[in-house]
N, C-alpha and C positions, 0 to 999 in steps of 0.2 A: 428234605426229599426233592429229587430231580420232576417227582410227577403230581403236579397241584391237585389234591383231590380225588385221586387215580383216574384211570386212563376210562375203567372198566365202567360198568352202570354204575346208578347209584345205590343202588343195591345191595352192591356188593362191598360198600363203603364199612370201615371196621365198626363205627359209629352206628349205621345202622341195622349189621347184623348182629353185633354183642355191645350196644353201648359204649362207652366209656370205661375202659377195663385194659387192664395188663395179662398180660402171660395168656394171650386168647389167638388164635392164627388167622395170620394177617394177608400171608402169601402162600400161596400152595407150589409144590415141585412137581408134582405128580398124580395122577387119579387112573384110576383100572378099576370097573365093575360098577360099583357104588361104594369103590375106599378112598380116601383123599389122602396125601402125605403134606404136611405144612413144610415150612422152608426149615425149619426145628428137627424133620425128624420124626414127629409124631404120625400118628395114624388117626384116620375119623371115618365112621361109619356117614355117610351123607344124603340128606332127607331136602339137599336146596337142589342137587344135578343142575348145574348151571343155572338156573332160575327156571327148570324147565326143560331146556335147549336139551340136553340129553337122555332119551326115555330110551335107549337100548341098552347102556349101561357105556360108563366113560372106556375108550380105546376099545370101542366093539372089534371085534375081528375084523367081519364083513368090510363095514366102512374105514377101517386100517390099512387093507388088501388096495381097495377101492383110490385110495386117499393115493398111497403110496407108487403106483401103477400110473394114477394122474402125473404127478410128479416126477415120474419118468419120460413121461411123454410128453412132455412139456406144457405148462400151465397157461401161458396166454400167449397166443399170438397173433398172427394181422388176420384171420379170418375167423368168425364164428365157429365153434366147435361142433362137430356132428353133433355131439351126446346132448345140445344142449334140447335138439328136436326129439330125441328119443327120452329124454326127463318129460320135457314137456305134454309129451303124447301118454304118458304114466302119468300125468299128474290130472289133467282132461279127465280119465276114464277112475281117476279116484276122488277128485272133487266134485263136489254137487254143483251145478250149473255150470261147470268148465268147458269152453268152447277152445282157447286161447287163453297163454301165458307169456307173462314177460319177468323178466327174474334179477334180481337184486341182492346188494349181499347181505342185510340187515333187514329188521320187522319195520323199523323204523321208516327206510326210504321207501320201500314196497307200498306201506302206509300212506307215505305222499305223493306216489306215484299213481294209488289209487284215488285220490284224493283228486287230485290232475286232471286223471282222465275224466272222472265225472263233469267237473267243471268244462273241460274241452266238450262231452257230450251234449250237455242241457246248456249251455252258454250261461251257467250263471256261478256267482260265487261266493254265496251265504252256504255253513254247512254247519247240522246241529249233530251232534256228535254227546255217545257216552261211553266213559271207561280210559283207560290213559292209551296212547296210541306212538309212544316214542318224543325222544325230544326237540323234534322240525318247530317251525316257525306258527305253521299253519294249527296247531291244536293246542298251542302252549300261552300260557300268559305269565312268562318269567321274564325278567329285567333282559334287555336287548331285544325283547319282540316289536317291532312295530306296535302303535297302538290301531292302525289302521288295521293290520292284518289278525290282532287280535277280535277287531267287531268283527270279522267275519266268521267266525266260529262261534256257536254257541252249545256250552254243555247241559246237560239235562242229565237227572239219575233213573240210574237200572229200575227197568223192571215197573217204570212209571207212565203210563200210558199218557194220562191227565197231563204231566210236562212237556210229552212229548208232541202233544198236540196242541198245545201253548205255544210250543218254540214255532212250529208250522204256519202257526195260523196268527203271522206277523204282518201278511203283504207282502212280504219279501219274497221269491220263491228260493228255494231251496236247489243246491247241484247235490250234494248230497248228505243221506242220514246215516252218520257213522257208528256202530256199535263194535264195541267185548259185548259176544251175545252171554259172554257167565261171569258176572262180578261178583262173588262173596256169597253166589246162592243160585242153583237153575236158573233159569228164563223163566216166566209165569207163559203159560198157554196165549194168555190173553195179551202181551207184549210181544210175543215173537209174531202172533200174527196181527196187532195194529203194525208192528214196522214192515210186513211186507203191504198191507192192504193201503198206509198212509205215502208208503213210498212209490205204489203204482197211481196212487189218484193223483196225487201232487208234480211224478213225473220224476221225480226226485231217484237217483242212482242209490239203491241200498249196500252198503260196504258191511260188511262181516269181518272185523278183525280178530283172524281164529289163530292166530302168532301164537297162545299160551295151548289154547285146545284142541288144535288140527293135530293128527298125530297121538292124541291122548284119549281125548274123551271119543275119537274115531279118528279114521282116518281122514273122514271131511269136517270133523269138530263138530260142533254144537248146529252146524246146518246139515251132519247126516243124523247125526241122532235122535236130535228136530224135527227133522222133514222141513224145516223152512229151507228154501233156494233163496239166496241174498243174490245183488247181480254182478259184484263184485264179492271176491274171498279171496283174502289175506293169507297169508303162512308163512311160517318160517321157522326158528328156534327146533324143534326138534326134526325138521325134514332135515336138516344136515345135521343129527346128531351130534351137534358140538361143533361143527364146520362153519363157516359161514355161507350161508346163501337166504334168499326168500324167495317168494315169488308174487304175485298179484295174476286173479285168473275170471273169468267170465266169459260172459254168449261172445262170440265172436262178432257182432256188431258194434257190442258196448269197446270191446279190448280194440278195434280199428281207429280208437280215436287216439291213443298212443303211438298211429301213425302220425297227426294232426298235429302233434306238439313236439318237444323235445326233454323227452326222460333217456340221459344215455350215461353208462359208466362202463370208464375201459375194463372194470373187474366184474363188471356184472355176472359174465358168463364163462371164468375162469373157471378149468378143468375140475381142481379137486374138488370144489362146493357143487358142482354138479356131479362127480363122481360119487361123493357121499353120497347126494340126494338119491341116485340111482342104485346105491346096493341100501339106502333107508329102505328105499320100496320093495326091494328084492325081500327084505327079511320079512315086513309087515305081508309081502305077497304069500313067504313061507310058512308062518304060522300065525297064531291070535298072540298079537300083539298087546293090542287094545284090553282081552279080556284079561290077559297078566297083570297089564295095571290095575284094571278094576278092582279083581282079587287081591294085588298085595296092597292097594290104595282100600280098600275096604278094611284091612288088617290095622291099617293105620288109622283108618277115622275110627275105628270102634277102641284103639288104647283111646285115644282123642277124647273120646266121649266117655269112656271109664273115667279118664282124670279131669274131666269139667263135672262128674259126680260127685267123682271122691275129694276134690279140693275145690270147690264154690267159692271158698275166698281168697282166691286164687287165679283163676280160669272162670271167664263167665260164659262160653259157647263157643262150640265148633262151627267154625265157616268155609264155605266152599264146599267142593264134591267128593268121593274119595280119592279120584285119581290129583285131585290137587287142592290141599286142605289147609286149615292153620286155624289156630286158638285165638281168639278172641280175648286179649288179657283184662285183668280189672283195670291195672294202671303199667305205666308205660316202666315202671320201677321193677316192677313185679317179672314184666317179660323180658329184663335183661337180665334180670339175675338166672332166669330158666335158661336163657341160651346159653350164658358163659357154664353154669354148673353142666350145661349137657354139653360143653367142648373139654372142660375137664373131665370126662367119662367117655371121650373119644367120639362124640355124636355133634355132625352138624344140622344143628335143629332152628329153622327161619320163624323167628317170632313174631312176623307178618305175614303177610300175604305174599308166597305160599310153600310149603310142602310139596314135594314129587318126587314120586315113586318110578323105579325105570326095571327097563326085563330083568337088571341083576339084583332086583333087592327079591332075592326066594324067601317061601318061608322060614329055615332059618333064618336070614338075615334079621325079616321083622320080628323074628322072638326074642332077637338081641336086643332092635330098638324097642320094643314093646318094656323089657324089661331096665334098660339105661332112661327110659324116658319116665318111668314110674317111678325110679329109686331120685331120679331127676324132681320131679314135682314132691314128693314127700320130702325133700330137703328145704326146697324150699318154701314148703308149707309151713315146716314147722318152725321158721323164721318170721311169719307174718302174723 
């Protein structure tokens, strides 16, 4: 192979969406709605949409129209694009504490860029961080990290108050507390507000990494339908439905200090990822968005949990919310054999974390997967 590895996430790796297996799809040619075509020919009903990145359904109209019209008009050139003020100014009046934005093509750089700016803000640079946050320097501890740049990160788990005030109360001060405010299960009450109450005494820049659930679980994630305001917020993955772009948004005192430093890329603010961004919002403005997920993510945790009853030694619990869900396997054997059997019955089903549902998956659609994923698990149930 030309490409070590693939290009793409790791995710997306054959290994770790089907295991170890032949005759399963590897490359995709094509996708429209919530159908996929593999480089084979075949067709798949799909339950991964980009890992997310897509909740209007793959080649929406809107952001087609959007996309295409960009690319007409030419995609980067020597001055800032108008449109990139009029995204901006829609994204302020749809995110919680949005004063100012600065935009990125990936979750990942956005992430380091909010990362940055805190440090620029509180002049320091210890940062305790939970949930995974993209593959930068600054939050990873894999082979080529500095070991220097590694002590300055420190992770702590969801939803844990008691670590979180362990990791604080070092001596060190803290530039910022990074959170996924929804890992494998809500926020607790009592966690989303110690991270704002510990993040104001300590002084410390609160970052909300809503890349998976801005978009989904609302259109301001887990800080609108919270009510927690973090002082920086993260997003990306489904604001360009499938496009590239992100952004990084907060009070416009905090976002002035990404004048202080330097976060710049020549694509940051190319036409089409801003053109999507802008007809994303157009549709979320048109109708409920959000509560289609709900309902047809609801459709989906409830087969979910049907078949964590009816197969127990098989499936031990459903994790996550409806709009973005996944089974909990006994063993790591167990959940390849479920994915590969549900790509032979034409179903792309993520046997981690996570599931996602997008405006094309209608009720039909889920009486298909409800019923490919049932005949799915009683096969191989009756293997174990």
């Amino acid at each position: 192979m030309r490409v070590p590895g693939f290009s793409s996430t790791g995710s997306k790796r054959p290994e770790a969406l089907f295991g170890t297996a032949v005759d399963v799809p590897l490359r995709m040619t094509r996708a429209e709605g919530c159908t996929v075509w593999d480089d084979a020919g075949r067709e798949y009903l799909d339950l991964i949409m980009g890992l997310g990145a897509v909740a209007l359904g793959y080649a929406h109209p809107a952001v087609v129209r959007a996309a295409e019209q960009a690319l007409r008009e030419g995609t980067t050139g020597p001055l800032p694009p108008s449109l990139e003020e009029r995204v901006a100014e829609r994204l302020c009046t749809a995110l919680p504490g949005a004063e100012a934005v600065r935009f990125l093509k990936t979750g990942a750089e956005a992430m380091a860029a909010a990362v940055r700016i805190a440090r620029v803000e509180t002049g320091r640079d210890r940062v305790v961080h939970c949930g995974y946050h993209g593959w930068l320097d600054w939050c990873q501890d894999e082979p080529g990290v500095p070991s220097a740049v590694r002590a300055l990160c420190d992770r702590i788990p969801f939803n844990d108050v008691t670590a979180l005030d362990r990791a604080l109360d070092t001596g060190d001060a803290v530039a910022a507390i990074v959170v996924e405010p929804l890992v494998d299960e809500p926020p607790s009450d009592a966690w989303l507000a110690a991270l704002r109450d510990r993040a104001s005494r300590s002084g410390s820049v609160l970052v909300f990494d809503e890349i998976k659930t801005a978009f989904r679980l609302a259109i301001g994630g887990v800080a609108e339908r919270w009510g927690v305001t973090p002082d920086l917020i993260v997003v990306g993955k489904a604001l360009g439905n499938g496009l590239p772009i992100a952004a990084v948004a907060g009070g416009r005192d905090t976002m002035a200090a990404a004048t202080r430093t330097w976060i710049s890329s020549t694509l940051a603010a190319e036409a089409v990822g801003l053109a999507a961004a802008d007809a994303v919002l157009g549709v979320y403005d048109g109708g409920d968005v959000t509560g289609h997920l709900a309902h047809a993510g609801q459709k989906l945790f409830s087969t979910l949990s049907a078949i964590v009853d009816r197969y127990p030694q098989v499936a031990a619990r459903v994790r996550g919310v409806p709009e973005m869900c996944y089974i909990q396997f006994r063993d790591d054997a167990v959940s390849t054999r479920v994915a590969q059997a549900a790509a032979r019955r034409g179903l792309l089903f993520k046997r981690t974390a996570y599931n996602f549902v997008s405006l094309a998956h209608s009720d039909a659609v889920m009486a298909l997967v409800n019923d490919r994923l049932r005949a799915v698990f009683e096969e191989v149930a009756s293997q174990c």
